[in-house]
DRENVEXGU-688959 format. One line per 4 residues: number of its first residue (from 1); their letters; for each residue x, y, z of C-alpha. Coordinates in nm, 2 decimals, padded with zeros to 4 digits, always signed. Last residue first. Example, Ala and Ser with C-alpha at 12.3 -4.5 7.8 and 13.67 -1.06 7.14 Angstrom:
2
2> sa> +01.37/-00.11/+00.71 ~ +01.23/-00.45/+00.78;
//
This chain:
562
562> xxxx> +30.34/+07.59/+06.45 ~ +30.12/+07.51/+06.75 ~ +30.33/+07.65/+06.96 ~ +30.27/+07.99/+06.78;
558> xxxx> +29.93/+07.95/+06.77 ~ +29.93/+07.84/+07.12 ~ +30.12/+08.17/+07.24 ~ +29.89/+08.36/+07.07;
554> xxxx> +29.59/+08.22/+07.22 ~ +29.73/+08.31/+07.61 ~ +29.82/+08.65/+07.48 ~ +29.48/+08.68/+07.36;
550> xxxx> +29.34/+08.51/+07.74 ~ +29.56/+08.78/+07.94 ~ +29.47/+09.03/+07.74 ~ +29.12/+08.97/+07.84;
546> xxxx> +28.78/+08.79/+07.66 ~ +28.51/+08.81/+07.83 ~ +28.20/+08.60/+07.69 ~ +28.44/+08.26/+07.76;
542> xxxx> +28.79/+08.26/+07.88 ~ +28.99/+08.01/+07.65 ~ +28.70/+07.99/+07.39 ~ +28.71/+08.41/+07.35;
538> xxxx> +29.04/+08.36/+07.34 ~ +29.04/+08.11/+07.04 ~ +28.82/+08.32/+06.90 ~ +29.05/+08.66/+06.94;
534> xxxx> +29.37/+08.47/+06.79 ~ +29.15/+08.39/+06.50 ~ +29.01/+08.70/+06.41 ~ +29.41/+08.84/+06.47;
530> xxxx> +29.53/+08.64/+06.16 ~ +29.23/+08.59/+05.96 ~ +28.92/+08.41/+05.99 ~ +28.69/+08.21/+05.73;
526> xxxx> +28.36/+08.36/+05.81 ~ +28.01/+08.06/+05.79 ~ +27.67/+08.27/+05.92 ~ +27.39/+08.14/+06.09;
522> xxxx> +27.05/+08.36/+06.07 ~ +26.80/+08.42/+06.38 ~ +26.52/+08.60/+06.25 ~ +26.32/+08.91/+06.34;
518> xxxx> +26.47/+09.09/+06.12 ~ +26.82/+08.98/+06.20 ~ +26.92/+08.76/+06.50 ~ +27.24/+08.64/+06.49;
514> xxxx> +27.45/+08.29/+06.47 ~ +27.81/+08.28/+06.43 ~ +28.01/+07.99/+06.26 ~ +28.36/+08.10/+06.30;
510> xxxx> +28.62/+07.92/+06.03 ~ +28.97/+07.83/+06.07 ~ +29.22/+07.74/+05.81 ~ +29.51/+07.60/+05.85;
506> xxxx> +29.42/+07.44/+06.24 ~ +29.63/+07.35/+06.49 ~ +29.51/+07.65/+06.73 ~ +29.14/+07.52/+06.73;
502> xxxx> +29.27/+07.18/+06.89 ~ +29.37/+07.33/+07.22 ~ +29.08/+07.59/+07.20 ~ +28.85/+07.35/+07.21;
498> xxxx> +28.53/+07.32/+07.11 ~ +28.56/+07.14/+06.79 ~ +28.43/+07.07/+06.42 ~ +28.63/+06.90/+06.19;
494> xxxx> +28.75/+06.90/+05.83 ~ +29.07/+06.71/+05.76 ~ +29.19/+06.72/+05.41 ~ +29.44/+06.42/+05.35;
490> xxxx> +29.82/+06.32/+05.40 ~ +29.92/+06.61/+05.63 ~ +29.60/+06.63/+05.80 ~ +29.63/+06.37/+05.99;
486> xxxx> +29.94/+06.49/+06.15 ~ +29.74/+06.79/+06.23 ~ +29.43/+06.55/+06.37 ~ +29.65/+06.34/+06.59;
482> xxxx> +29.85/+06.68/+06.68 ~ +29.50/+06.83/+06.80 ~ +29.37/+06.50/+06.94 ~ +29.76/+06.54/+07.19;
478> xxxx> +29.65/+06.89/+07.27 ~ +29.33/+06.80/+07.38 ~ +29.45/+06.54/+07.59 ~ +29.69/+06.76/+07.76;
474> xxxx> +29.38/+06.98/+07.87 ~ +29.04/+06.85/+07.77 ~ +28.81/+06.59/+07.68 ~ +28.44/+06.46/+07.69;
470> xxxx> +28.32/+06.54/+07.37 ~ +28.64/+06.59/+07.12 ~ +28.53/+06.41/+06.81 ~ +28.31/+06.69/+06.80;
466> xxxx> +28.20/+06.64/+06.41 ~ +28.54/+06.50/+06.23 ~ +28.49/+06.46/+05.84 ~ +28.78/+06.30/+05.67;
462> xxxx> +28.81/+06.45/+05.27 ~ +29.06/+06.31/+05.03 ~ +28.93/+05.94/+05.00 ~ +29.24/+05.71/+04.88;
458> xxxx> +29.32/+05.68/+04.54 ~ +29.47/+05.33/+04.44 ~ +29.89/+05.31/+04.38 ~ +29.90/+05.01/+04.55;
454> xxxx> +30.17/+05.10/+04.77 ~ +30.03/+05.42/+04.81 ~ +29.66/+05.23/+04.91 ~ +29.86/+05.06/+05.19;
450> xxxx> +30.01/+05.37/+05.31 ~ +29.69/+05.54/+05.28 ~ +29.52/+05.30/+05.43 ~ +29.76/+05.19/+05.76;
446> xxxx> +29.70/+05.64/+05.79 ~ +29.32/+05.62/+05.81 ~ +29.29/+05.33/+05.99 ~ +29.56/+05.41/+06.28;
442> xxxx> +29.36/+05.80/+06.24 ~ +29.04/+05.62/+06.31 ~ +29.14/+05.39/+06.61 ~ +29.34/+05.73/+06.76;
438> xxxx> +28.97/+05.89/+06.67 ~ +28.76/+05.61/+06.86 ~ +28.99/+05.60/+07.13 ~ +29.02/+05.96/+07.21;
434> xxxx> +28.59/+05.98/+07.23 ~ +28.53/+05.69/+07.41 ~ +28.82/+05.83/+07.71 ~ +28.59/+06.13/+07.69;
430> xxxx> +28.25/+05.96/+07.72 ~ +28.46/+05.73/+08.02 ~ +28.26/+05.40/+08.06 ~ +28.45/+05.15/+07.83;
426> xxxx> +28.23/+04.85/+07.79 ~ +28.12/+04.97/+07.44 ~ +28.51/+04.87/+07.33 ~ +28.50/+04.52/+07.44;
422> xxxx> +28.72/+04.42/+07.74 ~ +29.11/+04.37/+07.81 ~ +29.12/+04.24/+08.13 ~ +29.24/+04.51/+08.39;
418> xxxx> +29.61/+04.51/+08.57 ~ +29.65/+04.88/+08.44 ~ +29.34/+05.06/+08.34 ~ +29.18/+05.13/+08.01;
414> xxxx> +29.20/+04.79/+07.89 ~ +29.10/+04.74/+07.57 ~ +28.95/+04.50/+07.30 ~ +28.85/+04.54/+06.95;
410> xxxx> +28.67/+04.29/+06.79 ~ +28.67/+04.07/+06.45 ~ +28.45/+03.75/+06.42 ~ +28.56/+03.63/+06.06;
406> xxxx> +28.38/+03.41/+05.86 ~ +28.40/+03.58/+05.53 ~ +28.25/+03.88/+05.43 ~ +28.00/+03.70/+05.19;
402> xxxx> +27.87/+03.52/+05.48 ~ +27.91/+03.20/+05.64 ~ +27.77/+03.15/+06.01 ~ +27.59/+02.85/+05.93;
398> xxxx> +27.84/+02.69/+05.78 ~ +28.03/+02.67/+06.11 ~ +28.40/+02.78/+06.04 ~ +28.40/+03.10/+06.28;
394> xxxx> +28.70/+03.22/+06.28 ~ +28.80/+03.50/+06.53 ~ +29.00/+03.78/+06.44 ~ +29.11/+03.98/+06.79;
390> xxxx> +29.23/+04.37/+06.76 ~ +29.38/+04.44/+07.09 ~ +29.46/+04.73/+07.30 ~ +29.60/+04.80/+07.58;
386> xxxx> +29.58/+05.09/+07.76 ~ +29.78/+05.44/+07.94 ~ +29.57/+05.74/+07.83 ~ +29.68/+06.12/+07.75;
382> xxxx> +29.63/+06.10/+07.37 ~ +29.95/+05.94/+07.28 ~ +29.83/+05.65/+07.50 ~ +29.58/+05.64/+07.21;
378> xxxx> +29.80/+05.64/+06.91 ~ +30.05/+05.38/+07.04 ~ +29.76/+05.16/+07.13 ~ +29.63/+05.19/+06.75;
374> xxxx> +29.94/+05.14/+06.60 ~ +30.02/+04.82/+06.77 ~ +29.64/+04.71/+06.73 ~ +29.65/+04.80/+06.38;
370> xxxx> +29.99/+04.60/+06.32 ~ +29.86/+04.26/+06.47 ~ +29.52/+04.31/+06.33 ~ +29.66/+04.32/+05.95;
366> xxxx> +29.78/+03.99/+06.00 ~ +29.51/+03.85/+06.13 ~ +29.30/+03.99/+05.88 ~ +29.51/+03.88/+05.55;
362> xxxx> +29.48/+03.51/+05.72 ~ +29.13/+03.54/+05.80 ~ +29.10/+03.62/+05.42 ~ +29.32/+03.33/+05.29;
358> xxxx> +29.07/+03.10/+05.53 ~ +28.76/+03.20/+05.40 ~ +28.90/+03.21/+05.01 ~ +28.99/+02.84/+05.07;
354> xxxx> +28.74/+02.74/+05.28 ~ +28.49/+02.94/+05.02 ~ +28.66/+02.73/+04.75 ~ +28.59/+02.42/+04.93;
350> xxxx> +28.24/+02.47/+05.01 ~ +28.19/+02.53/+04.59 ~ +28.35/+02.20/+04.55 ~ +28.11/+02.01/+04.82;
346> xxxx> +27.82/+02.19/+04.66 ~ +27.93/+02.08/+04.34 ~ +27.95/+01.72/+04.47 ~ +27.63/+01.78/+04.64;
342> xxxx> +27.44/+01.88/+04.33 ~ +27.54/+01.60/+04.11 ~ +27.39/+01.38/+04.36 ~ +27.09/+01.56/+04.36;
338> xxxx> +27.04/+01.58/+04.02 ~ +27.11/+01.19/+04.00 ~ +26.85/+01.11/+04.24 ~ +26.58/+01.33/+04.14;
334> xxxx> +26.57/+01.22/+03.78 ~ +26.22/+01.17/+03.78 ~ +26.15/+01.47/+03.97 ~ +26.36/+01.71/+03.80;
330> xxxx> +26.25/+01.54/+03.47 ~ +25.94/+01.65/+03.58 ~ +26.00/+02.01/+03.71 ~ +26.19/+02.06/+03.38;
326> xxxx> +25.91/+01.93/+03.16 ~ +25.71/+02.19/+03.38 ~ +25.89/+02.50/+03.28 ~ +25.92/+02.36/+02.94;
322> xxxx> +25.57/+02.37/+02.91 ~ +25.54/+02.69/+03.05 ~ +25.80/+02.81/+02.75 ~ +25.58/+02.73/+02.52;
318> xxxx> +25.25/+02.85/+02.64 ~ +25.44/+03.21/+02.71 ~ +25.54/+03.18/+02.36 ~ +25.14/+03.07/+02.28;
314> xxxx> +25.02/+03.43/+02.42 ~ +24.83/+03.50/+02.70 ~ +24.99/+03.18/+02.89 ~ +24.87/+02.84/+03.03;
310> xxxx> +24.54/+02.77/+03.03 ~ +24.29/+03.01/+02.87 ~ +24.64/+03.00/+02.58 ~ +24.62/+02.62/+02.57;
306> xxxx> +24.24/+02.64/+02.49 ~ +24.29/+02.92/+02.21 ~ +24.58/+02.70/+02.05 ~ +24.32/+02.41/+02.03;
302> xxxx> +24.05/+02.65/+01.91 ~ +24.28/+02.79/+01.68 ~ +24.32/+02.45/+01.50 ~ +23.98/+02.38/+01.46;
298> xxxx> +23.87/+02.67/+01.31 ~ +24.22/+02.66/+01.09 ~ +24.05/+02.31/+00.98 ~ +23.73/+02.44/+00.95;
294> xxxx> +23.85/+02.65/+00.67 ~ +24.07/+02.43/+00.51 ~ +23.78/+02.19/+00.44 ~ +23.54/+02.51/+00.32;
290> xxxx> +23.81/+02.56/+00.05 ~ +23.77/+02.93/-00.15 ~ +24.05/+02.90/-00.31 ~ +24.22/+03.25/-00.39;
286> xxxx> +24.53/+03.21/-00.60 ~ +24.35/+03.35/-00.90 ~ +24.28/+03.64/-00.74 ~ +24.60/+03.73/-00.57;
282> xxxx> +24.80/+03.64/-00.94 ~ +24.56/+03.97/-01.06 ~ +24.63/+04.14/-00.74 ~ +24.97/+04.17/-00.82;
278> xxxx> +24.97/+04.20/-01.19 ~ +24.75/+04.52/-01.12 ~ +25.02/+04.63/-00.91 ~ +25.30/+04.57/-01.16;
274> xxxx> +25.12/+04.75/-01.43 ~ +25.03/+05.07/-01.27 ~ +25.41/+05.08/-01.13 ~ +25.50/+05.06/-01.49;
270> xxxx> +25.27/+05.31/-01.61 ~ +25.39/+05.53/-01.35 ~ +25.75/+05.48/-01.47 ~ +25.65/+05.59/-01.79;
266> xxxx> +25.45/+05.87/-01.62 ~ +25.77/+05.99/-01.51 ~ +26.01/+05.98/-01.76 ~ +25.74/+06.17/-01.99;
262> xxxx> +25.80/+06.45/-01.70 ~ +26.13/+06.46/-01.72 ~ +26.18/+06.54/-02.10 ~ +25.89/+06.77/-02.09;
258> xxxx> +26.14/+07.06/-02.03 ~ +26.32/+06.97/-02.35 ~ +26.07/+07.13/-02.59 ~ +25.98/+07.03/-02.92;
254> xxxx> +25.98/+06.66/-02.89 ~ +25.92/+06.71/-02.52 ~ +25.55/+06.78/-02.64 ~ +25.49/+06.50/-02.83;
250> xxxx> +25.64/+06.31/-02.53 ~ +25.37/+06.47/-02.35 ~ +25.12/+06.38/-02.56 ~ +25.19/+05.99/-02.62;
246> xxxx> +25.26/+05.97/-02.23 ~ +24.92/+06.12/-02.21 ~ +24.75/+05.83/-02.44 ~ +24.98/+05.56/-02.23;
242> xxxx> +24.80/+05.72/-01.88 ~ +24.47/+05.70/-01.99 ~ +24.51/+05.29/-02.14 ~ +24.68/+05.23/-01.78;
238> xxxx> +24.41/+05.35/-01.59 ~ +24.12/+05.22/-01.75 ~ +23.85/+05.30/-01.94 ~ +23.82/+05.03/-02.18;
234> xxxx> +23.94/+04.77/-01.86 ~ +24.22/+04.56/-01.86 ~ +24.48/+04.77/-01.67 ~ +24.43/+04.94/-01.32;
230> xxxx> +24.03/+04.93/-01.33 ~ +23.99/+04.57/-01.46 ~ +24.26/+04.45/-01.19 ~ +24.10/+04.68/-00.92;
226> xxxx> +23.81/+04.49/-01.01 ~ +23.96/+04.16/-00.99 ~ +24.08/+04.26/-00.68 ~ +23.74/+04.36/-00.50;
222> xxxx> +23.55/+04.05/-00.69 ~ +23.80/+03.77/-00.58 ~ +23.83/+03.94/-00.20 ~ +23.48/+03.94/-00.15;
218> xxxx> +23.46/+03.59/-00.26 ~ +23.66/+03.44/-00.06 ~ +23.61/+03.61/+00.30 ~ +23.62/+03.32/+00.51;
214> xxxx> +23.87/+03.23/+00.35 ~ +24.11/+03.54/+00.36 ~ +24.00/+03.59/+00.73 ~ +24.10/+03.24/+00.83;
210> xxxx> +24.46/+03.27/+00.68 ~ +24.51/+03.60/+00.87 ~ +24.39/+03.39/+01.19 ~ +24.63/+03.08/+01.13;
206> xxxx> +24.91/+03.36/+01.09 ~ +24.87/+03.49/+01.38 ~ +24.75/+03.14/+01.57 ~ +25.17/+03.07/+01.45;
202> xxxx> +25.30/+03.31/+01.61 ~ +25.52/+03.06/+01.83 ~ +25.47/+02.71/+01.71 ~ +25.21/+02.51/+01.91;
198> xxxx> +25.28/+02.09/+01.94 ~ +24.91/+02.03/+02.03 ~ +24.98/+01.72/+02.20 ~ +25.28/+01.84/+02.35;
194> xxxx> +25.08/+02.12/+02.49 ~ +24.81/+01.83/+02.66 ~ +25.09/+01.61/+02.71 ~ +25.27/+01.83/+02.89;
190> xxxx> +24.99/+02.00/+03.13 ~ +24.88/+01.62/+03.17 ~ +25.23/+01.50/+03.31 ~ +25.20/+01.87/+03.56;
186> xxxx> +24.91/+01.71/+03.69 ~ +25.01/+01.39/+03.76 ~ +25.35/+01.49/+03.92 ~ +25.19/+01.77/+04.17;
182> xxxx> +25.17/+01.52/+04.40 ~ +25.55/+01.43/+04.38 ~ +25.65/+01.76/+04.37 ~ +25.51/+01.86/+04.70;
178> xxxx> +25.65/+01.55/+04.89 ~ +25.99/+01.63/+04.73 ~ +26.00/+02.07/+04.78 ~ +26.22/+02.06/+05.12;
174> xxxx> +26.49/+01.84/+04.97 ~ +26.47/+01.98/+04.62 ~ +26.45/+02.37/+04.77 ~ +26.74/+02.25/+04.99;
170> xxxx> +26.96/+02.14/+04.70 ~ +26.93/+02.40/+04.52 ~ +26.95/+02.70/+04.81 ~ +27.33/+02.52/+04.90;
166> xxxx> +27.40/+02.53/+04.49 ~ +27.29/+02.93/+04.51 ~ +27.44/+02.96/+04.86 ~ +27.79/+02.80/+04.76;
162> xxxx> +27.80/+03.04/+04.41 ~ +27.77/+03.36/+04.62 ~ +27.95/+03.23/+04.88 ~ +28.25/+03.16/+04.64;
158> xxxx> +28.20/+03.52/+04.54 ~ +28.19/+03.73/+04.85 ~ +28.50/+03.48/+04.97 ~ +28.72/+03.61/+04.63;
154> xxxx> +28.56/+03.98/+04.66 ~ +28.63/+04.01/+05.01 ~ +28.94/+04.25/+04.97 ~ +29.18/+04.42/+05.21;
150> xxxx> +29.31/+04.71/+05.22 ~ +29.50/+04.68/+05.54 ~ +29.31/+04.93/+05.73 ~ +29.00/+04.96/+05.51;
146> xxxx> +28.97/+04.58/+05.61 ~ +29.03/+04.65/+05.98 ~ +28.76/+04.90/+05.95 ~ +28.52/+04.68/+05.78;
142> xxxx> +28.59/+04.44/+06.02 ~ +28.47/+04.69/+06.32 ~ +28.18/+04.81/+06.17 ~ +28.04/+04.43/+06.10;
138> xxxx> +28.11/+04.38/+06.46 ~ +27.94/+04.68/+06.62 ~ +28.05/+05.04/+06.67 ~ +27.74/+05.15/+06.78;
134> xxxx> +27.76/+05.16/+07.12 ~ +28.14/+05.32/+07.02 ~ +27.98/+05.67/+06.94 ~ +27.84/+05.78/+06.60;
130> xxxx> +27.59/+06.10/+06.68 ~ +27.87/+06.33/+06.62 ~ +27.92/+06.22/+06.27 ~ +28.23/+06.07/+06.08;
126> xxxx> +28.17/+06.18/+05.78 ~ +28.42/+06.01/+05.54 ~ +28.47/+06.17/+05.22 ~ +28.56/+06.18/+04.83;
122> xxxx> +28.56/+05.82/+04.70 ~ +28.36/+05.66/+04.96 ~ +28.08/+05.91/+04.86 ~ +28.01/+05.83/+04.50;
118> xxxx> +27.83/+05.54/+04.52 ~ +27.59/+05.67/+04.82 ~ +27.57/+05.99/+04.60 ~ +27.46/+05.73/+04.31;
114> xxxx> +27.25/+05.58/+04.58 ~ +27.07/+05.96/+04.59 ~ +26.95/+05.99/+04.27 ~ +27.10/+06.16/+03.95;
110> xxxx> +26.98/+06.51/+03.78 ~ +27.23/+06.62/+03.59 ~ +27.39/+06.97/+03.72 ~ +27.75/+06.81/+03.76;
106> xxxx> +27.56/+06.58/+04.01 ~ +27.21/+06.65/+04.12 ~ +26.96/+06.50/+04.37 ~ +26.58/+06.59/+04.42;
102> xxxx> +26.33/+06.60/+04.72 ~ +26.03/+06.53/+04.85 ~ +25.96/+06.58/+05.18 ~ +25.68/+06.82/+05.14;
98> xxxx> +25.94/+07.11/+05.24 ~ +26.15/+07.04/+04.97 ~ +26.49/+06.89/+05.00 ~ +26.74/+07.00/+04.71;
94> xxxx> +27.08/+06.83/+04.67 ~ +27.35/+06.97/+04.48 ~ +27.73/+06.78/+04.41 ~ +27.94/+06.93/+04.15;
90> xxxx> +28.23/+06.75/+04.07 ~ +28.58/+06.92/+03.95 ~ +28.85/+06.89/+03.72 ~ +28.67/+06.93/+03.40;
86> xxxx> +28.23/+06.86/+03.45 ~ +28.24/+06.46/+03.38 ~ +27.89/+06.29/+03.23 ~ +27.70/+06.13/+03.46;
82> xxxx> +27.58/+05.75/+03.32 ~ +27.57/+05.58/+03.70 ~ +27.93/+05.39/+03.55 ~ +28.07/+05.68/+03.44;
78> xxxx> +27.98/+05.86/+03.75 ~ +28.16/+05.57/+03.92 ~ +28.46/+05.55/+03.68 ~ +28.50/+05.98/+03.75;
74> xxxx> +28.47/+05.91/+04.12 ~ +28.77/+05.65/+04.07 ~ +29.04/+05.88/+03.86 ~ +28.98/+06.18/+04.15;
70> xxxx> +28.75/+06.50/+04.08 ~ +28.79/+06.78/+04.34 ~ +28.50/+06.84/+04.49 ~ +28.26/+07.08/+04.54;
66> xxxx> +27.93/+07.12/+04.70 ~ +27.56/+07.18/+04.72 ~ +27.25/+07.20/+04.97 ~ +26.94/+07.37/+04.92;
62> xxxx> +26.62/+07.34/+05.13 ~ +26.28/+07.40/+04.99 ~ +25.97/+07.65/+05.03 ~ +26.12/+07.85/+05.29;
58> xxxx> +25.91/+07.98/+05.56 ~ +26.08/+07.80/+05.83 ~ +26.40/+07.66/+05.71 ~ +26.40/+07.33/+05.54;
54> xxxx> +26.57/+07.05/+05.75 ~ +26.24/+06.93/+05.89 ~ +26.18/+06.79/+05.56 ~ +26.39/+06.51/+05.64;
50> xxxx> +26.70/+06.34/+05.41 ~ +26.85/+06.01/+05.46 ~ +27.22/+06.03/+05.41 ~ +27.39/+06.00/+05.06;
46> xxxx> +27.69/+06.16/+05.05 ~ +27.56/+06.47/+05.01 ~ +27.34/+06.47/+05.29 ~ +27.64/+06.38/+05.50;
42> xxxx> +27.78/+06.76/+05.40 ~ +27.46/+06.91/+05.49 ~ +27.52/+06.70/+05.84 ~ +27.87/+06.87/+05.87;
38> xxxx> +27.73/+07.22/+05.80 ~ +27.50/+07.17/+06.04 ~ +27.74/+07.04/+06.34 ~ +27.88/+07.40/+06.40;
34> xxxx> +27.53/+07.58/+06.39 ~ +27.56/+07.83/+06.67 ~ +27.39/+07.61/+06.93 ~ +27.72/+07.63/+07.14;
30> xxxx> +27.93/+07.93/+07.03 ~ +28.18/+07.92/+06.79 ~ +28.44/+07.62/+06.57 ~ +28.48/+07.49/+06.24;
26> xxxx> +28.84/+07.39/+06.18 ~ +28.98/+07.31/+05.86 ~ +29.32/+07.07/+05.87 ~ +29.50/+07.07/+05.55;
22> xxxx> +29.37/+07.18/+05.23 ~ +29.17/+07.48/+05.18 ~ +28.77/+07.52/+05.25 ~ +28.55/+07.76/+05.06;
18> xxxx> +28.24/+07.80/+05.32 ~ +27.90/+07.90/+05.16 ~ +27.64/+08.01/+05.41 ~ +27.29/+08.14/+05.30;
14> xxxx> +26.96/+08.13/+05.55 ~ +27.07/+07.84/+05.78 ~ +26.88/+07.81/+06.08 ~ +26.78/+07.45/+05.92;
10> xxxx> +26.91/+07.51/+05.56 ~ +26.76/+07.77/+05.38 ~ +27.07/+07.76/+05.19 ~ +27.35/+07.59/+05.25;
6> xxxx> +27.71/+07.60/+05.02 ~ +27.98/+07.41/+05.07 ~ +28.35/+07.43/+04.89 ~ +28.67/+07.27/+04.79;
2> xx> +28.65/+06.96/+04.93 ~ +28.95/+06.76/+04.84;
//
């Protein structure tokens, strides 16, 4: 549920937070007061594109934040985006500066906005005033019959998935042969010529160390031999000083215990002393200066150095070119037999989409037959007389697979007795468009939640309504205010009207006024009370006047409302 939204310097916005309740919350006040901005801050927060002509004149940067209450699933998905959880509550804040840039927050961690995108099906859906049934196209239509019977394309998403990757296979091999076959003699010399070499990885490393010690023989002989002669064998040396002070010192711990330590540690010096000049000692006798060797490793890295001008900075990238183009030969040469192999997995991997094809138009036809019952029922509830129909056309061509199955679904209607049952963008009434989109919605909304019940899956707790009401009035706007209070009874309802008939379902009702301080016109968000409320929903009965006969009017559909 969406417990609160806050705007600042938000389009006309200066500050407005709103604390909403559960139920049905109703936004409603004068036209060009702001209704419809504090719905498209909301779609900002799930994810919608943002525009620096949102920030307020003046103002720097745009501010716009909410809360939710946290559900099992949103928790998963912040998991899952690396948010940590803030209790029993998430935080949503996004700012939108007036450069364009802008910045995205959840539970006060900064997040981008697909992880909003992520998040958003799990708290809300804004359905905005700009959506209207021209856009309602196929793809929209499906997905609503799916959310309707909660049904899952994973099974067909993923034998597609593995029937376009064998399908892409074969093609590229098809489409690729004359290519391949005159690239054959070069790629045979690029793997002879590395075979020939046979290069280890890191091995021109080591080859270069080695060179370095050669090539510097005698240098190396005469600078550890002299550390050798310093360290140990010398008159002077160090290990000859360090032996006469452990004699004094242990002369001195003798009599006094303090120097106890201390003779420990130059013995261990000593010892280190003579390890290390060991070291270089065996160094200098192992040094060989071999002019054979050395133009061998000269030789050798000028081989590696060629394959690396050729085929890679380093020799792994030369190693793994070469078995780039072994496989494109052996691809070629054993063109036949790939091929073959490919088309029985490519006839196995059509099969299972089939399968999972035709088990998902199954699930959708049956799911059609009870939305279009409920649908028509819930739209000749709304002062219309139709038929509806939800259709789920197959299409079994290959060339029309996709990850959401083959499915053609559409909604037809006929608005008028006698009348073919046509698409839904064919309907030509803005006000009969607007009470069939939301009796389609609420069908959706409530065949999910009792499917999702059953299933014991969350369901998202916020609907979003922005004038769902254009075009209507009179017994139809009574009947949307009933669809939306029943709909309100499973999950929040948040929607923004103009009609008094709707107004008087709501549980909480909010006025969003707009006045002109300072100089500047400032919209305000005011949760009404009792007799607030009865006097804006007179006001919207009678207009700028509002009479006794319009409050008494207003109280009596509170009460009926009840």
């Amino acid at each position: 549920m969406l417990l609160e939204l806050r705007a600042e310097n938000y389009a006309v916005i200066d500050h407005a937070i709103a604390v909403f309740g559960p139920g049905l919350n109703l936004l409603t006040g004068e036209t060009g007061a702001g209704k419809s901005i504090l719905v498209d801050a909301l779609a900002l927060l799930m994810g919608d594109k943002a525009s620096s002509d949102v920030v307020r004149h003046g103002a720097d940067r745009a501010v716009v934040a909410c809360v939710f209450e946290a559900t099992p699933g949103a928790e998963a998905i912040l998991e899952a985006n690396g948010i940590d959880s803030e209790g029993h509550e998430i935080i949503l804040r996004r700012e939108i500066l007036s450069n364009g840039k802008g910045r995205v927050f959840i539970n006060n961690q900064t997040a981008t906005v697909t992880a909003l995108r992520h998040l958003a099906p799990e708290l809300a859906l804004v359905h905005a005033q700009s959506e209207t049934l021209g856009a309602f196209d196929q793809a929209q239509q499906r997905g609503l019959l799916d959310r309707f019977g909660n049904l899952s394309e994973e099974s067909a998403a993923a034998a597609y998935a593995q029937w376009r990757t064998i399908q892409e296979k074969l093609d590229a091999l098809e489409r690729d042969e004359q290519d391949r076959l005159r690239m054959v003699d070069l790629w045979s010399f690029q793997r002879k010529e590395i075979e020939s070499v046979k290069p280890t990885e890191g091995e021109d490393q080591a080859l270069e160390t080695e060179r370095r010690v050669l090539s510097n023989a005698e240098k190396l002989y005469a600078a550890a031999m002299s550390a050798h002669e310093l360290l140990y064998e010398g008159a002077g040396s160090a290990e000859t000083a360090l032996r006469a002070a452990q004699k004094q010192i242990e002369e001195l711990a003798h009599y006094d215990p303090q120097f106890q330590e201390a003779a420990q540690q130059i013995a261990s010096v000593r010892a280190t002393v003579e390890d290390v000049s060991s070291t270089v000692r065996d160094y200098a006798e192992n040094i060989q200066a071999s002019p054979d060797r050395l133009a061998e490793i000269e030789d050798r890295l000028a081989a590696l150095d060629r394959l690396k001008r050729k085929y890679g900075q380093t020799l792994a990238e030369v190693i793994a070119y070469g078995e780039e183009v072994a496989a494109k030969l052996n691809e070629v040469e054993n063109r036949d037999e790939i091929v073959k192999t490919l088309r029985v997995d490519l006839k196995h991997a059509s099969d299972a989409y089939r399968k999972a094809a035709h088990a998902l138009t199954a699930e959708r036809a049956a799911a059609a037959k009870k939305l279009e019952k409920l649908a028509e029922a819930q739209i000749n509830d709304l002062a219309m007389k139709v038929g509806f129909a939800v259709t789920v056309t197959p299409d079994e061509d290959p060339a029309h697979w996709t990850a959401h199955g083959w499915d053609i679904v559409e909604c037809r209607i006929a608005t008028n007795a006698g009348e073919p049952l046509k698409p839904l963008d064919e309907i030509a009434s803005g006000g009969e468009m607007s009470r069939v989109l939301l009796a389609l919605k609420v069908s959706v909304e409530e065949g999910a939640n009792k499917a999702q019940t059953k299933k014991k899956t969350q369901v998202p707790r916020t609907l979003v309504f922005d004038e769902i009401d254009i075009g209507i009035g009179g017994r139809a706007a009574e009947a949307v205010g009933q669809k939306l209070k029943a709909l309100s009874r499973a999950q929040q309802v948040l929607c923004v009207t103009h009609l008094p008939q709707i107004a008087a379902f709501a549980d909480q009702h909010f006025l969003i006024e707009k006045r002109e301080h300072g100089g500047r016109t400032k919209t305000s968000v005011r949760l009404l009370e009792s007799a607030d409320r009865t006097g804006e929903i007179a006001r919207m009965l009678s207009g700028a006047t509002v009479t006794d006969t319009s409050l008494k009017h207003a109280e009596q559909m509170i009460k009926t409302s009840r």
